[in-house]
SESEPA-984311 format. One line per field, with one value per residue: residue number from 1; residue in three letters; x, y negated, z negated of N, C-alpha, C, O in turn. Coordinates in steps of 0.02 Angstrom, whole numbers, always signed. Atoms other than C-alpha are relative to their C-alpha. Last residue first. Layout:
# residues N
i <- NUM/...
aa <- ALA/...
nX <- X/...
nY <- Y/...
nZ <- Z/...
caX <- X/...
caY <- Y/...
caZ <- Z/...
cX <- X/...
cY <- Y/...
cZ <- Z/...
oX <- X/...
oY <- Y/...
oZ <- Z/...
//
This chain:
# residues 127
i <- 127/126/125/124/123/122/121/120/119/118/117/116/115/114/113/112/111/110/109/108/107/106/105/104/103/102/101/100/99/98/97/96/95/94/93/92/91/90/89/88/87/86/85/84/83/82/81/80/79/78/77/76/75/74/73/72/71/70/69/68/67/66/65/64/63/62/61/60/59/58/57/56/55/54/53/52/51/50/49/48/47/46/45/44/43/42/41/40/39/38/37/36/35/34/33/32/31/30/29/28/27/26/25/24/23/22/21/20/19/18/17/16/15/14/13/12/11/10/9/8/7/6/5/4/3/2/1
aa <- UNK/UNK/UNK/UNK/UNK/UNK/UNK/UNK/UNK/UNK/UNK/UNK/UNK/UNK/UNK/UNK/UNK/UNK/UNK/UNK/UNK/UNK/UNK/UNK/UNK/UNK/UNK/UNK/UNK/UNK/UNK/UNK/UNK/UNK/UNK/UNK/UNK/UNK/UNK/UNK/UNK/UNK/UNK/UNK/UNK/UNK/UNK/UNK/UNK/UNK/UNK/UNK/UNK/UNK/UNK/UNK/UNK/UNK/UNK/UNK/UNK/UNK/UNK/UNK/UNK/UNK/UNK/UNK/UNK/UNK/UNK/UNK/UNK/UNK/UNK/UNK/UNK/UNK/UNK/UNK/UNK/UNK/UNK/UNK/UNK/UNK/UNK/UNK/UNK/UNK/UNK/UNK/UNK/UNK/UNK/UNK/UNK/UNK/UNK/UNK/UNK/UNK/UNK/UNK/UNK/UNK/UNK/UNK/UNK/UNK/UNK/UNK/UNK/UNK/UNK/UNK/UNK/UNK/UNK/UNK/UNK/UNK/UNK/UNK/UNK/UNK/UNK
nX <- -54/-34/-50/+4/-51/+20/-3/-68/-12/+58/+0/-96/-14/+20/-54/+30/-29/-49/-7/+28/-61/+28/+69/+75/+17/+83/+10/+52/+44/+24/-45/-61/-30/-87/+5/-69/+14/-18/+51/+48/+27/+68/+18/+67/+15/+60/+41/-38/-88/-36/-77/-42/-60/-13/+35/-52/+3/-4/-78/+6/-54/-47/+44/-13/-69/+10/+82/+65/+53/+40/+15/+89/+21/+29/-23/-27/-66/-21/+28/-44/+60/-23/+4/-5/-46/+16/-29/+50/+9/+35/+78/+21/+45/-40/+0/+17/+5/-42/+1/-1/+47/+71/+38/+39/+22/+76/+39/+9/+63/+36/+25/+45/+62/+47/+12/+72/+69/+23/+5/+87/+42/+9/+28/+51/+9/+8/+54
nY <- -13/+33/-32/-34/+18/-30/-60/-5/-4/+0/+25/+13/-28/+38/+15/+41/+66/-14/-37/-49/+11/+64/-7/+28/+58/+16/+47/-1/+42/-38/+38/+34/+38/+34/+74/+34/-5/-79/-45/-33/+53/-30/-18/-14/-65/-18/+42/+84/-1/+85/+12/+28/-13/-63/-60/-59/-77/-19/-42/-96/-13/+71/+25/-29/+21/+59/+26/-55/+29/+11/+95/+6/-45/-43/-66/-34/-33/-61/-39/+43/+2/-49/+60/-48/+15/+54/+94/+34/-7/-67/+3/-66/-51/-6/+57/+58/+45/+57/+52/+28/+45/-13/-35/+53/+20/+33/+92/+25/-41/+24/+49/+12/-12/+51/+44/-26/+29/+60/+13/-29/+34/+60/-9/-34/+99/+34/-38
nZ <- -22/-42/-16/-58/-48/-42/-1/+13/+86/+14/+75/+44/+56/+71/+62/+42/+17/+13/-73/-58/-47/-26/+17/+44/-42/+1/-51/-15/+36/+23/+41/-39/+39/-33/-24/+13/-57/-16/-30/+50/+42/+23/+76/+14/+30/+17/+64/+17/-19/-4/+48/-43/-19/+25/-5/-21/+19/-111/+4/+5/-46/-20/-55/-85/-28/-44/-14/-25/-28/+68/-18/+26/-20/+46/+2/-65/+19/-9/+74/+39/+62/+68/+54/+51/+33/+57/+7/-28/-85/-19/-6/-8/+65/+74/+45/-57/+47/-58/+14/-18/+27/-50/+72/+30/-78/-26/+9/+68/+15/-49/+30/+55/-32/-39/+55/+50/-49/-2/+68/+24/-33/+54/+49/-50/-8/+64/+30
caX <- +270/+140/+9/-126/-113/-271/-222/-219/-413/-400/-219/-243/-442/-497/-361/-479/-382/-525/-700/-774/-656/-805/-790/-619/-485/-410/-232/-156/+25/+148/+253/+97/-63/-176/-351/-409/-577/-604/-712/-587/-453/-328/-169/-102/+84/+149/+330/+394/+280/+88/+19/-200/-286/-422/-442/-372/-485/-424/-505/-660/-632/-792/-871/-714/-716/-909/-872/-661/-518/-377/-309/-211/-26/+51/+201/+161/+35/-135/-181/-91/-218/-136/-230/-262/-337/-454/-396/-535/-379/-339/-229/-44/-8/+145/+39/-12/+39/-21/-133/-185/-86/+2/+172/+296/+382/+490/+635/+683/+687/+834/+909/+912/+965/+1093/+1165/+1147/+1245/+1389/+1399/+1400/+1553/+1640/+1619/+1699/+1846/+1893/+1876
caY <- -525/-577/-488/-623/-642/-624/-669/-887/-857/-854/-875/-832/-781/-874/-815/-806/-751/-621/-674/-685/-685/-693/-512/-509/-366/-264/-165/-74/-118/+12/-98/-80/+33/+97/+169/+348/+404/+493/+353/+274/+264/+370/+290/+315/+253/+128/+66/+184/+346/+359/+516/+537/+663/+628/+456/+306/+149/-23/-73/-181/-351/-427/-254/-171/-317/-253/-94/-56/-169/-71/+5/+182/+254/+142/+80/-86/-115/-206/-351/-474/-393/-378/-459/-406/-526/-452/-431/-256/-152/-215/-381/-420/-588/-673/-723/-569/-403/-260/-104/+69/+145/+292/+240/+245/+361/+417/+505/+689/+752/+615/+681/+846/+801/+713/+881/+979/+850/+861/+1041/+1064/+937/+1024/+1193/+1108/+1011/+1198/+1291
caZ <- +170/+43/-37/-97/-277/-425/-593/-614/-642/-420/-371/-205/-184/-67/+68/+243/+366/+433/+386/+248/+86/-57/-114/-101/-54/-152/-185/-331/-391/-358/-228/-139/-189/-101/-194/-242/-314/-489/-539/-641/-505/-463/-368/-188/-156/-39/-42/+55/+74/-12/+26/+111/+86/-28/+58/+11/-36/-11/-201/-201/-281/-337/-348/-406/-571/-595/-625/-608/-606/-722/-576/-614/-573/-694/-571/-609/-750/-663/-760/-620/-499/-318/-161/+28/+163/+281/+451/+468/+475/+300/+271/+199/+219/+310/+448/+500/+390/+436/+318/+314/+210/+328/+250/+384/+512/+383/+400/+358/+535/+572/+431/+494/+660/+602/+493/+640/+738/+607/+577/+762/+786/+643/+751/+921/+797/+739/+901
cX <- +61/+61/+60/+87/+10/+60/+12/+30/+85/+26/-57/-27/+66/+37/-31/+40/-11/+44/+91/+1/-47/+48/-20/-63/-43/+2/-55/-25/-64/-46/-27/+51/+88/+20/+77/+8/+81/+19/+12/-45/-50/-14/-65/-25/-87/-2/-75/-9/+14/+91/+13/+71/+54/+65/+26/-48/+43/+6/+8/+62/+14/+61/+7/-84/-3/+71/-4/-72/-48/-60/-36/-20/-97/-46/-47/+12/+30/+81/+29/+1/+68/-44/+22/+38/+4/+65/+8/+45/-52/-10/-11/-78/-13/-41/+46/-3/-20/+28/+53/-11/-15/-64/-68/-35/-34/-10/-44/-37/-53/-82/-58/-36/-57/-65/-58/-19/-56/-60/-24/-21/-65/-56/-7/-82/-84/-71/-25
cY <- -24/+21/-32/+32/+40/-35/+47/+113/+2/+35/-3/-29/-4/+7/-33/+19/-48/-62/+0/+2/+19/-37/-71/-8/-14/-52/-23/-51/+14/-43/+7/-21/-21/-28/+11/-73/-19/-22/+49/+45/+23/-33/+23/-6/+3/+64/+5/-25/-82/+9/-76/-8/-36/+18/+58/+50/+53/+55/+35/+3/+82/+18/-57/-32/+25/-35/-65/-24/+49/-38/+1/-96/-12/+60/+45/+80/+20/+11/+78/+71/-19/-51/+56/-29/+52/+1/-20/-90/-40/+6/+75/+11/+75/+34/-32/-67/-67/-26/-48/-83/-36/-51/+6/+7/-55/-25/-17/-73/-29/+34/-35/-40/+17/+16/-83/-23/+60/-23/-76/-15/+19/-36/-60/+14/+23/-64/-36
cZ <- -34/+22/+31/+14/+52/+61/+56/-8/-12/-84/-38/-41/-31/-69/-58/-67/-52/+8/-3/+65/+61/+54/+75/+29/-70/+36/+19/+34/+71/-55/-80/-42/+39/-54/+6/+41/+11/+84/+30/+14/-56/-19/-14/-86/-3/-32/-22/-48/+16/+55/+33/-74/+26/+40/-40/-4/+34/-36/+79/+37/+15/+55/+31/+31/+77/+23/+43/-33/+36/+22/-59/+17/+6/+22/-53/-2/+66/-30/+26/-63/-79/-73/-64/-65/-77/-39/-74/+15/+21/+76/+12/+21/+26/-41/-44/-46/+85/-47/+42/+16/+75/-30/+50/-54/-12/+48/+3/-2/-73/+7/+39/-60/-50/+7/+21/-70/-52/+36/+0/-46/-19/+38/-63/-68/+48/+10/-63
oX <- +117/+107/+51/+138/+29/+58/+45/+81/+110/+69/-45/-81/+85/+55/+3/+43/+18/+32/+123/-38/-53/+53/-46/-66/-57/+46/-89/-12/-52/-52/-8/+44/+121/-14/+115/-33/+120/+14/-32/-57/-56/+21/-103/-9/-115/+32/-94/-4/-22/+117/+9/+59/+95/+112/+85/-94/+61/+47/-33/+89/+41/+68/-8/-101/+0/+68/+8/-59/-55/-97/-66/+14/-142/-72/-24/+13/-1/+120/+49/+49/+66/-80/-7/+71/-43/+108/+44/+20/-58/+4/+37/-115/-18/-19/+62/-37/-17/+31/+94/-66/+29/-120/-76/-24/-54/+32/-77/-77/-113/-130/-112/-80/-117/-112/-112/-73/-110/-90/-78/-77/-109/-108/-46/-137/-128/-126/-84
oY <- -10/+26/-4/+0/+98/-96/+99/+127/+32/+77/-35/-60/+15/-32/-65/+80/-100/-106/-28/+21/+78/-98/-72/-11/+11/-94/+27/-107/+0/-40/-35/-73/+12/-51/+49/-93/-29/+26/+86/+92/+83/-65/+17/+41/-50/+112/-23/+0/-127/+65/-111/-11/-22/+31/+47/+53/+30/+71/+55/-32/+127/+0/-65/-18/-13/-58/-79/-69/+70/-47/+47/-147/+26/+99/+99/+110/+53/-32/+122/+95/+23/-101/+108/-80/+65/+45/-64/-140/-52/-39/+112/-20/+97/+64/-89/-84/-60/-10/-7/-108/-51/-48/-25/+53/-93/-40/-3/-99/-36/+6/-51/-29/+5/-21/-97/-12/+49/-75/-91/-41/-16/-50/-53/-15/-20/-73/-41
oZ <- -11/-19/+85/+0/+52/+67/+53/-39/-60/-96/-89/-41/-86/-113/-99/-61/-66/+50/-48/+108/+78/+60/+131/+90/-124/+47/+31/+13/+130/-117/-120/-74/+79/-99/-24/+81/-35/+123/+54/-23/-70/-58/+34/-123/+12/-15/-74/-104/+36/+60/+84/-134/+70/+3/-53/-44/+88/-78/+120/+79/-17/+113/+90/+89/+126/+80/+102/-73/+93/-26/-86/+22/+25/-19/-73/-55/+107/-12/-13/-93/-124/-73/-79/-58/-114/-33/-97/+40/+81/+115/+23/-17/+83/-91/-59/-95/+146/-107/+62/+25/+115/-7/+102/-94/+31/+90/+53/-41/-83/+34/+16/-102/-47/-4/-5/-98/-80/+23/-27/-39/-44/+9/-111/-68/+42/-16/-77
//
């Protein structure tokens, strides 16, 4: 009876971890290559200036027109290593390893990587 009721305890415990687990982060984003890219391919790129973990991108007017931010929707949660941050304009953007995420401007077609190391600031994502 004992070893019968421990058993239960133990599979209903499993089952509740197993409920608990992620399934992923819902950013949507790959990697190919070794780089991180968007669903269109394009190559994705952290911001040196951005503070980790600060919750905010510091590349907003003309900066997000150069390098516009992989936008997040109103409902979308970060899980893993992705989180969602607020940007200036009240909108939200991906973020990886809790550094804010962008493509470039002048990256045009998918694979394309102008932008590594660009003003020694700008660094494509890398597996």
């Amino acid at each position: 009876m004992l070893a019968s009721t421990i058993r239960i305890i133990v599979l209903t415990g499993l089952l509740a971890l197993t409920g608990c687990a992620s399934t992923g982060p819902a950013a949507p984003v790959s990697f190919t290559d070794g780089m991180m890219v968007n669903t269109a391919g394009m190559t994705l790129y952290t911001f040196d200036k951005d503070p980790v973990g600060s919750g905010k991108s510091v590349c907003n007017g003309p900066c997000a027109n150069n390098w516009p931010p992989l936008r997040a929707g109103a409902s979308d949660q970060g899980g893993g290593e992705f989180t969602v941050v607020k940007r200036d304009d009240g909108s939200a953007q991906w973020a990886y390893k809790g550094k804010p995420l962008y493509t470039w401007i002048k990256d045009a077609k998918p694979g394309d990587k102008t932008g590594d190391n660009f003003n020694n600031v700008w660094h494509v994502v890398k597996q």
